[in-house]
C-alpha positions as CSV (number, residue, x, y, z in Angstrom):
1,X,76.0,-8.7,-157.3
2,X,75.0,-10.1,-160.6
3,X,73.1,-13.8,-160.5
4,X,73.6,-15.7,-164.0
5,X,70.9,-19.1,-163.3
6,X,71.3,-21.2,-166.3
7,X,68.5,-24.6,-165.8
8,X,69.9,-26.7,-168.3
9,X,67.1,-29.6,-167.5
10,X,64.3,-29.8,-164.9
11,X,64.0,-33.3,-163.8
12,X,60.6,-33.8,-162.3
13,X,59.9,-37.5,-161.2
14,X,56.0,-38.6,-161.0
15,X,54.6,-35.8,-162.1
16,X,52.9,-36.2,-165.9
17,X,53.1,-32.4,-167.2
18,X,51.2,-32.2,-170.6
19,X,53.4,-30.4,-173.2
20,X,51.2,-27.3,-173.4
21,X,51.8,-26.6,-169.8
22,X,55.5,-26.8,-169.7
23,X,55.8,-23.1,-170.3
24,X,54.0,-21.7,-168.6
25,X,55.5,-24.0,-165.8
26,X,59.2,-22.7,-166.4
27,X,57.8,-19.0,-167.2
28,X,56.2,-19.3,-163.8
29,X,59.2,-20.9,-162.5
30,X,61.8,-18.4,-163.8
31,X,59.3,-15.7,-162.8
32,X,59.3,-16.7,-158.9
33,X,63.2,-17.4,-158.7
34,X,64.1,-14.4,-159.7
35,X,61.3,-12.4,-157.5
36,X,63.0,-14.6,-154.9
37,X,67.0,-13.9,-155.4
38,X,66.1,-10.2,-156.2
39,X,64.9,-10.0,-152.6
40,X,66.6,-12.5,-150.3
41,X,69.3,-13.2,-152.6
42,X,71.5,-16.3,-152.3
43,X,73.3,-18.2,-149.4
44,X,77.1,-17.4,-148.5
45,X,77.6,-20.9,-149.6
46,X,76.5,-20.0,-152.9
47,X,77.8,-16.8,-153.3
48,X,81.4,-18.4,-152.5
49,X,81.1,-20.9,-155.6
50,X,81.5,-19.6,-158.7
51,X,79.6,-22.7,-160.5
52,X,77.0,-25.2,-158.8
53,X,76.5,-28.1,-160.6
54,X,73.7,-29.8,-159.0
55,X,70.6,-28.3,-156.8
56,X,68.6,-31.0,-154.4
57,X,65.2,-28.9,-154.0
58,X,64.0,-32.0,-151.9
59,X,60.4,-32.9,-152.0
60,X,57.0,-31.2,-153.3
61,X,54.0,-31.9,-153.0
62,X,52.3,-31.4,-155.9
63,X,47.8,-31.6,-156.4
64,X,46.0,-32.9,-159.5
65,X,44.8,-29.7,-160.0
66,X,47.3,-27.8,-159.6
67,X,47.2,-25.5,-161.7
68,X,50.8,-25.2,-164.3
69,X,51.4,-20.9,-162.8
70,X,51.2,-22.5,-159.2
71,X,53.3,-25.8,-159.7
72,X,55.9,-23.1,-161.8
73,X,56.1,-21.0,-158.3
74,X,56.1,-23.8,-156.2
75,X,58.8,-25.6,-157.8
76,X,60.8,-22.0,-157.6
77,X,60.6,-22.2,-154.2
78,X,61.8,-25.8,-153.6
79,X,65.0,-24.6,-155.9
80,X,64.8,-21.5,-153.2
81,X,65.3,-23.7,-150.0
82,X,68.5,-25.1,-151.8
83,X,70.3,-22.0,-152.7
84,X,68.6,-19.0,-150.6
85,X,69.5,-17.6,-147.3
């Protein structure tokens, strides 16, 4: 099965992300989804629809010094809980 993701925006309320960190956050991000759907790969719910338009990844918690790799993977893994098995 081939997996096309296409983010077309990140919306990320409360959390003020300098401009130098946001890529390494979606490098970090993309990095970690993919890891993710290359091993678990996506829920039957998902795999029926040809085209999601919208993905609730619910809450995070994110630290102050949180570092912009960590927030990247952690944010990958909210979009997980959405969409994976």
């Amino acid at each position: 099965m081939n997996i096309t993701v296409h983010i077309e925006r990140l919306i990320l309320d409360g959390i003020a992300l300098p401009q130098r960190h946001r890529p390494v956050v979606q490098a970090a991000m993309e990095e970690e989804l993919a890891r993710l759907l290359a091993i678990d790969g996506l829920s039957i719910d998902f795999q029926q629809r040809h085209v999601q338009q919208r993905v609730q990844a619910g809450v995070l918690e994110v630290k102050d010094n949180d570092e912009p790799t960590v927030l990247g993977r952690n944010i990958a893994r909210a979009v997980y809980r959405g969409i994976g098995q």
